[in-house]
N, C-alpha and C positions, 0 to 999 in steps of 0.2 A: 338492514340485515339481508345478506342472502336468500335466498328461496331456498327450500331444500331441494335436493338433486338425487338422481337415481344413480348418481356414482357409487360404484361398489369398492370405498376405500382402502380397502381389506383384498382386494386383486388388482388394483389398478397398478400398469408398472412407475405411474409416477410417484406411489405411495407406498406400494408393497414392493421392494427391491429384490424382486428375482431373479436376475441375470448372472451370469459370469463374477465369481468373485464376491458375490453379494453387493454390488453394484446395482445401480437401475437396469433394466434393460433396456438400452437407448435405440434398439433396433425396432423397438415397437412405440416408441415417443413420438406422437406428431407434434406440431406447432400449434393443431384443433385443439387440444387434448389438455394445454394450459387452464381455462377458463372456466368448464364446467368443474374440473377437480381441485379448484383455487376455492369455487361455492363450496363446493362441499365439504372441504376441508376447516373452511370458516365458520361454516353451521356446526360441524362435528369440535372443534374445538370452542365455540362460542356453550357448548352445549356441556360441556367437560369445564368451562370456569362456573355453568351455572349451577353445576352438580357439587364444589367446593363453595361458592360462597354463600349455597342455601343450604349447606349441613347444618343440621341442627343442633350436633353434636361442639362438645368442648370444644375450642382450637388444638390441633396438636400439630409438632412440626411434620408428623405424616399423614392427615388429612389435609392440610393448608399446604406450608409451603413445599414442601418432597411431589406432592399431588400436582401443584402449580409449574412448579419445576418439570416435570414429565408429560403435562402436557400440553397437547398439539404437534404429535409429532407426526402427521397424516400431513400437517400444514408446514412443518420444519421440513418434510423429505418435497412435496412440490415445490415449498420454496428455494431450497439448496439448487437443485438442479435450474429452475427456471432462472434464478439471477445470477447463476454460471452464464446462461446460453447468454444471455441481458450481454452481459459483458466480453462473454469470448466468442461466441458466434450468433452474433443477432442479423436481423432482418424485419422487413416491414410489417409484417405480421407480429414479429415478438416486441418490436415498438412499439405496436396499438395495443397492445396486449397490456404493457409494460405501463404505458398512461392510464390506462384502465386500473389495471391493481395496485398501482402506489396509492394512490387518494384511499381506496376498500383496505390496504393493510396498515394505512394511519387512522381510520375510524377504527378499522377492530381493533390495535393496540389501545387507541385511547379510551374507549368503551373500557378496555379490561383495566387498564392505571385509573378509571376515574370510577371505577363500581365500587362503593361505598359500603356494601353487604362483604364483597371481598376483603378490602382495604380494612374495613373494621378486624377481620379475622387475622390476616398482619401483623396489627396496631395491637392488637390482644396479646399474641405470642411477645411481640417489640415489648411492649410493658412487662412481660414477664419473664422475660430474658435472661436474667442471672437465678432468676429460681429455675429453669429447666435446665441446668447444669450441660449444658451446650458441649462438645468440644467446638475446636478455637477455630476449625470452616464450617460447620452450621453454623454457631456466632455468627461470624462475617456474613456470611449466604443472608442470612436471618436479615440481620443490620443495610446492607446493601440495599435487599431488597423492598426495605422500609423506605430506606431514601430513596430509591427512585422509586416509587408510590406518590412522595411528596412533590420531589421533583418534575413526576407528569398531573400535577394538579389534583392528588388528592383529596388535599385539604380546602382548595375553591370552594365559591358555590353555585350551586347552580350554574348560574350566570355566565361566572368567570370557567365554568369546566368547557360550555360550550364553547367561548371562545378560544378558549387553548384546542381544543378538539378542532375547530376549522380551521386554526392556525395552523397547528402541524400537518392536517390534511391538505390545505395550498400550499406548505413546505413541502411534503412530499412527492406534489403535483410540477413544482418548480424546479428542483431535485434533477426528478428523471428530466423535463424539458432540456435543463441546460449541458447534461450530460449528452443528450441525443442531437442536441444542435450543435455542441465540441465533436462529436462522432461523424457528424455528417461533413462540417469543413477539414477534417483530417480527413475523410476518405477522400471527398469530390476534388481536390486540389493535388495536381502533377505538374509538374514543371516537366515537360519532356526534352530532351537534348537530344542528338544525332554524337556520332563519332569525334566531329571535329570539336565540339563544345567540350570534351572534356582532359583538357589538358589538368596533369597534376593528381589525376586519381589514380590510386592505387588499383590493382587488377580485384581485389575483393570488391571493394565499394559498383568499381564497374559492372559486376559479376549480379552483385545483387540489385543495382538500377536497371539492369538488362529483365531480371526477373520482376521486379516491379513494373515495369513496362508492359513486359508480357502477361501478367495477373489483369494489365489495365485495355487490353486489346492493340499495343504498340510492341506488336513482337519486332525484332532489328534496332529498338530505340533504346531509351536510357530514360528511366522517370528520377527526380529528386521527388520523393514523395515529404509528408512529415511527421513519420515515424524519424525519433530520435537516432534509431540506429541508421537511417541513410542522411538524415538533415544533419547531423553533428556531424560525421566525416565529414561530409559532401563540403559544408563552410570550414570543415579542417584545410585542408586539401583542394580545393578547388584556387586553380588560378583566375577564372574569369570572375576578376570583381564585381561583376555587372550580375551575373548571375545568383553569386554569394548575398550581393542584396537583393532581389527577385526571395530566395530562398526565407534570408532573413524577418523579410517584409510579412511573408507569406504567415511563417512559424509564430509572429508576435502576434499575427493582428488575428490568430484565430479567435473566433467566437465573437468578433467586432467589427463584420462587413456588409453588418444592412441586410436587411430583409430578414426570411423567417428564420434564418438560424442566430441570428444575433442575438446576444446573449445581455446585451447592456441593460434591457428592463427589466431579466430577469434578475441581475442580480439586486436590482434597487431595490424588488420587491423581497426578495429574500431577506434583504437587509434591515427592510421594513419591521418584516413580520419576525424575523427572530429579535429584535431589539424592544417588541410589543412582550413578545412570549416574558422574554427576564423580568419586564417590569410587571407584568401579572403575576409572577410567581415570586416578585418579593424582592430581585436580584437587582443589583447596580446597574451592571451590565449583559448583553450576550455572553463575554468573558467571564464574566463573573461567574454566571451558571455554569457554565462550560469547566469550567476550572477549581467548581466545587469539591470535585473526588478525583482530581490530580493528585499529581506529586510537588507540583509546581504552587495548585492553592490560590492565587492570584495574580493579576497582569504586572504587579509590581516584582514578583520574583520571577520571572519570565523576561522582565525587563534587566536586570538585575545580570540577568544572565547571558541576552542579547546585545544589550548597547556594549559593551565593553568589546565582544567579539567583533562586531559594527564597527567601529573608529580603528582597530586592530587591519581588519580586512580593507577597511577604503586604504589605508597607508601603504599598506599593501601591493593592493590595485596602483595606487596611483605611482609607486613607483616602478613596477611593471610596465605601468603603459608607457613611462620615459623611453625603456627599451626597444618596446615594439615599435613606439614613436622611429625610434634608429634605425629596424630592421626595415621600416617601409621606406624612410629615404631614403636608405641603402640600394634599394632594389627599386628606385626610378619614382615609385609613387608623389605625385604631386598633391594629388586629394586629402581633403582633412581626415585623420584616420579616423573612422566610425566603428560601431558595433560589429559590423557585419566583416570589418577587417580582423576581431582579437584572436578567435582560432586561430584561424590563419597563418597570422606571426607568431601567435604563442608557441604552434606545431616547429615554427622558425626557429625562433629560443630554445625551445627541447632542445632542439638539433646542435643549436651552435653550443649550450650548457655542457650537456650530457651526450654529446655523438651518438644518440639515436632518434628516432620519431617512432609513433604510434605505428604508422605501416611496419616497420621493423618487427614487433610484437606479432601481433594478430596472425601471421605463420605458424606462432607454436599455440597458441588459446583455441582449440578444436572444439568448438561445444560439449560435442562425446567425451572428448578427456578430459573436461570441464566438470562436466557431471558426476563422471566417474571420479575425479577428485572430491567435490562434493559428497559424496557417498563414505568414501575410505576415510575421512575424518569424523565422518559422525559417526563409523563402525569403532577407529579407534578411541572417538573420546568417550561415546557412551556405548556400546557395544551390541550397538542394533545393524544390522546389513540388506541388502536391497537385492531382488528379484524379479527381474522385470519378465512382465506376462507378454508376449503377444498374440495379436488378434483381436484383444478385448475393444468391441464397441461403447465410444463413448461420445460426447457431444460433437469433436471435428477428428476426423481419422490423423491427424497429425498428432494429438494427444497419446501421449506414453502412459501406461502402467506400472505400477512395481508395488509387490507385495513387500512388506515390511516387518522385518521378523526381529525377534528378541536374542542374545547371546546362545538360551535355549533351543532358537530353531521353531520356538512359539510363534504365532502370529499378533502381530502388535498391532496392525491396522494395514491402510493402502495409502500409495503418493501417486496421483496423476500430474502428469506435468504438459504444458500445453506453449510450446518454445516458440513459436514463427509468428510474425506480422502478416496482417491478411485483411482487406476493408471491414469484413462483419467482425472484427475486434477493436474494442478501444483500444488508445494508447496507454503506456505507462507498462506498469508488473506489477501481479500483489501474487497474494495467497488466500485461498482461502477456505473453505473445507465443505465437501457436501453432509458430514456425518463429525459432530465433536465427541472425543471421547471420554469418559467418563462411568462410575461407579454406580451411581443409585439405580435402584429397582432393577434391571435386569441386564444395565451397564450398557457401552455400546463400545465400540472402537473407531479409532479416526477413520475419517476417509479425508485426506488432505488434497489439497492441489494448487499448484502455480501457475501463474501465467505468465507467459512475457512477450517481447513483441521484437524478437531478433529478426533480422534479415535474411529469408528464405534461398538458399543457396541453388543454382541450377541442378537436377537430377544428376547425382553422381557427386557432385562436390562436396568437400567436407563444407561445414558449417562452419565460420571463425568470428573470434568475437575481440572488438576494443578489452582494453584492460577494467575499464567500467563497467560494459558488458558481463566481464566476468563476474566483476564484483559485484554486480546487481544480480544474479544466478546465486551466489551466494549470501546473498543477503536475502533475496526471496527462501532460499533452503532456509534458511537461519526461524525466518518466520511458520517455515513447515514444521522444524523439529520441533517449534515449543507446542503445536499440535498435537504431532505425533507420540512426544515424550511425555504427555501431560499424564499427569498419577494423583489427580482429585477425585472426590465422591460428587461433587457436585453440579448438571452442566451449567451455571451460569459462572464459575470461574474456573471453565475448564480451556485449557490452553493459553490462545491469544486474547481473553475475555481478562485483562489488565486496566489499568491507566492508560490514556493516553502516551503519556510522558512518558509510559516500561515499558509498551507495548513492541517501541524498536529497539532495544536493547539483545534479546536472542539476537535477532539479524544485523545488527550493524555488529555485534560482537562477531559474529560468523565470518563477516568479512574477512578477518584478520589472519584468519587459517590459509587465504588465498595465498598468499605473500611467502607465507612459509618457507623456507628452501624448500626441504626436501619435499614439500608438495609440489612446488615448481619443478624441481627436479626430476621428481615421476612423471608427472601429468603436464607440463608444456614444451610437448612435444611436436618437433616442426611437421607440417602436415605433410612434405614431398619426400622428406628424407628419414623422417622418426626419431633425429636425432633428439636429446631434451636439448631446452635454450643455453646457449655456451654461457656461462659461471660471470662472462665480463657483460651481456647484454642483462641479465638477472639483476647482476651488479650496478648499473645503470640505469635501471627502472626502480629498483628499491632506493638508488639515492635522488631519483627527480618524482619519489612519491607527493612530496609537497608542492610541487612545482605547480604553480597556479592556482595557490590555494588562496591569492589575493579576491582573481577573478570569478573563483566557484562559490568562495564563504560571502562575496559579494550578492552573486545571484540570488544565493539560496536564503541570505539574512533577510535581505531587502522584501522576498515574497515570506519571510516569516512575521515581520515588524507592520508590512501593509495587513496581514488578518490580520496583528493582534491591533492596528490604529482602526481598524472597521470595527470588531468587534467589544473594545473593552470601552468604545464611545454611549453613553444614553440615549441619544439617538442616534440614526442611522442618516446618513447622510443622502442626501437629494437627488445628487451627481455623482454616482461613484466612482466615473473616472477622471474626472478634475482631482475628486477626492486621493486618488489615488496619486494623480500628478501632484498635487501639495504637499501630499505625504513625502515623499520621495524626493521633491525639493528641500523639503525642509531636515530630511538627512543627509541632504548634499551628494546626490545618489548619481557618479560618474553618467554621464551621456551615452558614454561608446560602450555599458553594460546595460542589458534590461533583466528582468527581475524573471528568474528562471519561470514562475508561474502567474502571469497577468491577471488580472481578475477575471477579462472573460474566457480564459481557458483555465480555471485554477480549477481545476477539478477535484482536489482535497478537499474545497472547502467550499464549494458551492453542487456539486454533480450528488448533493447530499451531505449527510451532517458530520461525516468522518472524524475530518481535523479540525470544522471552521473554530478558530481560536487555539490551535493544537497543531498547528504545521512546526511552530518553532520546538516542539517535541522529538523531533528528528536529532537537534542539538542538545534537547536535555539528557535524551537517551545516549549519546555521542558522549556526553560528560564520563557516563557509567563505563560505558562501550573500551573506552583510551585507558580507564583504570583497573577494569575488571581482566584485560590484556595483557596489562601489565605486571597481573599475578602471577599471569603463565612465565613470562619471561623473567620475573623473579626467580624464579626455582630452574632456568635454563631449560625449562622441558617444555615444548606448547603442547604436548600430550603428559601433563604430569597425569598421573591417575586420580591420586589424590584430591586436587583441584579438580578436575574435571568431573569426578563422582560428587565434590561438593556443588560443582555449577548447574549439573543434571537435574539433583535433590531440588536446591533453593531457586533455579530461574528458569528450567528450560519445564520442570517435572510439575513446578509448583503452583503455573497459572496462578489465577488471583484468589488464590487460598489463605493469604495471608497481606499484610500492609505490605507495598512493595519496598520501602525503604528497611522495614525488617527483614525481607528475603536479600537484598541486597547485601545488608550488614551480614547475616548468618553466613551464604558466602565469601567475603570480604572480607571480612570483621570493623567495616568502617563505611562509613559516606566519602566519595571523592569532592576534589574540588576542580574548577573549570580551568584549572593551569592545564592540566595533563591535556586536556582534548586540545587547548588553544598551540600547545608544540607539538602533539602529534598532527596538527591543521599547518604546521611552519607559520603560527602567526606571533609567537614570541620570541 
């Protein structure tokens, strides 16, 4: 247990948010200032579970769970901000920091799921659940949070609570490691080039190597760093084979080059320990548990769902690669075509398909008018609009503000957004929120935020982005708006507080707005001339939207099939990259593609407990995503009102207030089936 601490959490700005906007005030936040108010925040909410599960008094659902519910939010406001910086601007200090409080915030969680004085007061209300005549989210709230009571060891004894309690605290301890040793080989690794090295690059990609370089003390040079946004062009687009695999080599084998960032024992033991955890608790497998309170239910419908896309996509792939096969002995190549050649040509293919390529594009995709599209479609479908503040301090000066208002002109909450790649950020894009919004006791409103990791443009230049770029901008929004639009009493299913399996549906459905004409039409706009993109290049990207969808559905299945072959196993496996190499042979898994996320950088499913068993969620959600898209286009309108007031209410408003497959239905009026996602994929 903590010591008590003289922190005054009632003025402290990591706890009492009085700054600008009712934000923190990040002008007075040190990186000291972590540690003592992480204690005191621990004693004050440790002190706050002691005061509901020693009530004397009857269970009611406002002394128990509404009480439970509400608190520790002295420890909800330091934690928000500190695992922001964790991830978008860390440094050695918030690493040691970071090792430090993972292990102290899995013993305080499991102290509070395994108090028996509490758990009882729970199990009381749970037994008496249809006599307190509930509505239908206390219900659920009630229900849920019975189950995972049980689910973190409730019901143990003794014995067994200890060990799940140490377990999850070396889960937690391995977690942060393997995330900070994928952090540290994505920063420390540059490939630096000079002028003559880069034949084939487009003037953007150069533009932002030049600024990579200069971030790196190589001002005049050109860095291939591996962030996605310079590593993907760069092996698009680069003629020097030799470098494409340098690049290649680099991007696979993070988190698997020996010494202390290597990641290979960390994941044995992760593997270990969560395979130990299911079978303490009663379960098959890791999968099993994990897939308890899906939508999915078990590895068999998971499976059910992936193999068929699997044999679909390799057929795919493989005949793709006949062509690129063509395009490199077209073009002199002698070498066996590898991995490190499929961009490459595939960028070759667009070309020779569809008369154009990705550099064609990225002129009119201006991040600004990127955003600014993103914005004007969530004003039109749900009738909220964006005001952006400046000057507001917050954790990196590059972060944006916008206040977030209602039809009325009300205030609905705030969206910070945090666009550029920079070494003290992980890789990847998420969302996530320093404040969830929500009804009980005295309510609160969102404070939302995204991350992403675009390529920094030199001073003066627009910003531009890949077509995927884009669509990863809106797909992160997509994840904001079920935040921000969230209209629950409750905070544990308020917003993105879903299934796994629903969780990407707001934002893989968001995507789709990208595409839109007339979004296109307003918003990609060429960056020298302002004109929008001519009607024939528009026309040309919306018909090679599938193009390469052998090679991507490849990547992406292959790193969803290796969690679910780790996880839904009884025991964990010894070696887990042999394990991984048998796997993969044995779905006959092409040579010249590697699995979008390897095990030692698969940071879904190892950098902490995210997806692990829940990556292939991406595609269950995609099922929803191709059908629920297709209402719009039913009715010719992608702004009908009518659907759109129903999508608000039932997926983006309703968080997990309800089963997700009946919030799906209520808008829909049906469950889809996996045809629509596998044509909208061009795999049927």
């Amino acid at each position: 247990m903590p010591m008590p601490s003289a922190v005054d959490l009632a003025a402290h700005p990591l706890t009492s948010w009085q700054g600008p906007l009712g934000l923190p005030d990040f002008t007075c936040i040190g990186d000291g200032d972590f540690s003592g108010v992480f204690d005191a925040a621990l004693t004050a909410h440790e002190a706050e579970i002691e005061t509901i599960a020693g009530n004397a008094e009857t269970p009611t659902i406002e002394n128990t769970l509404a009480a439970l519910e509400l608190g520790g939010e002295a420890l909800d406001h330091v934690s928000s901000i500190f695992w922001c910086r964790a991830g978008a601007h860390t440094n050695e200090a918030i690493q040691a920091l970071e090792r430090d409080i993972s292990p102290k915030m899995s013993r305080h969680f499991s102290a509070i799921s395994m108090n028996e004085r509490l758990f009882a007061r729970i199990d009381d209300l749970y037994q008496r659940r249809d006599a307190l005549k509930l509505d239908s989210e206390a219900l659920r709230v009630l229900e849920k949070t019975w189950k995972n009571f049980v689910r973190s060891g409730a019901k143990l004894d003794a014995e067994g609570k200890k060990r799940l309690a140490a377990i999850n605290e070396e889960l937690s301890s391995l977690g942060t490691t393997f995330g900070q040793n994928l952090l540290a080989d994505e920063r420390d690794w540059a490939l630096f080039l000079d002028a003559a090295d880069l034949a084939g690059l487009p003037e953007f990609l150069k533009s932002a190597m030049a600024e990579a370089a200069e971030m790196r003390g190589q001002k005049g040079r050109y860095a291939v760093t591996l962030s996605r946004s310079i590593y993907e062009p760069f092996s698009t687009f680069s003629e020097r084979r030799d470098l494409r695999e340098i690049a290649f080599r680099a991007f696979t084998m993070r988190g698997q080059n020996g010494g202390a960032t290597d990641n290979t024992a960390v994941v044995r033991d992760m593997l270990r320990l969560r395979a130990e955890k299911a079978k303490l608790l009663g379960y098959a497998s890791y999968a099993a548990l994990k897939l308890d309170d899906t939508m999915a239910k078990t590895p068999e419908a998971v499976h059910k769902l992936l193999d068929p896309v699997w044999e679909k996509a390799l057929e795919k792939a493989a005949s793709d690669q006949i062509e690129l096969r063509r395009l490199a002995a077209e073009a002199g190549s002698n070498e066996e075509f590898a991995a490190w050649d499929w961009r490459f040509y595939q960028e070759k293919l667009r070309a020779e398909k569809f008369a154009f390529d990705e550099a064609e594009l990225k002129p009119y995709l201006q991040l600004d008018r990127i955003i600014d599209a993103c914005f004007e479609v969530a004003t039109k479908l749900f009738g909220i609009s964006f005001e952006e503040k400046q000057g507001i301090a917050t954790w990196h000066q590059d972060t944006r503000v916008f206040v977030v208002k209602n039809t009325d002109g009300s205030e609905r909450g705030l969206f910070l957004a945090d666009y550029f790649a920079r070494p003290s950020k992980r890789s990847g894009a998420w969302m996530s929120a320093l404040k969830s919004g929500y009804k009980l006791g005295d309510g609160s409103k969102p404070v939302i935020y995204n991350i992403m990791n675009f390529a920094k443009p030199p001073e003066g230049e627009a910003a531009l982005l890949s077509v995927d770029e884009a669509k990863t901008l809106f797909h992160e929004f997509g994840h904001a708006l079920h935040g921000m639009l969230t209209e629950v009493t409750w905070p544990s299913v308020a917003g993105t507080s879903v299934s796994r399996d629903f969780v990407e549906l707001p934002s893989q459905l968001y995507e789709h707005w990208l595409t839109v004409p007339a979004v296109l039409e307003k918003h990609a706009l060429h960056v020298t001339t302002g004109k929008p993109m001519p009607k024939a290049l528009v026309d040309k990207m919306l018909a090679a939207r599938t193009f390469g969808a052998g090679f991507a559905t490849v990547e992406f299945t292959a790193s969803a099939l290796v969690d679910m072959a780790y996880h839904a196993r009884p025991e964990a496996p010894e070696q887990p990259l042999r394990f991984e190499a048998e796997t993969l042979e044995k779905l006959n898994m092409p040579r010249t593609i590697a699995m979008r996320h390897r095990t030692p950088h698969f940071g879904h499913i190892f950098a902490g407990d995210g997806y692990s068993a829940g990556y292939y969620s991406y595609m269950w959600s995609e099922v929803l995503d191709a059908d629920a898209f297709a209402a719009f286009e039913e009715t010719g309108d992608p702004f009908n009102p009518a659907l759109a007031e129903r999508l608000r209410k039932n997926i983006y408003a309703a968080g997990g207030s309800k089963d997700p497959e009946e919030l799906y239905t209520a808008f829909r009026g049906k469950m889809p089936s996996p045809e629509a996602m596998m044509a909208k994929r061009g795999l049927m």
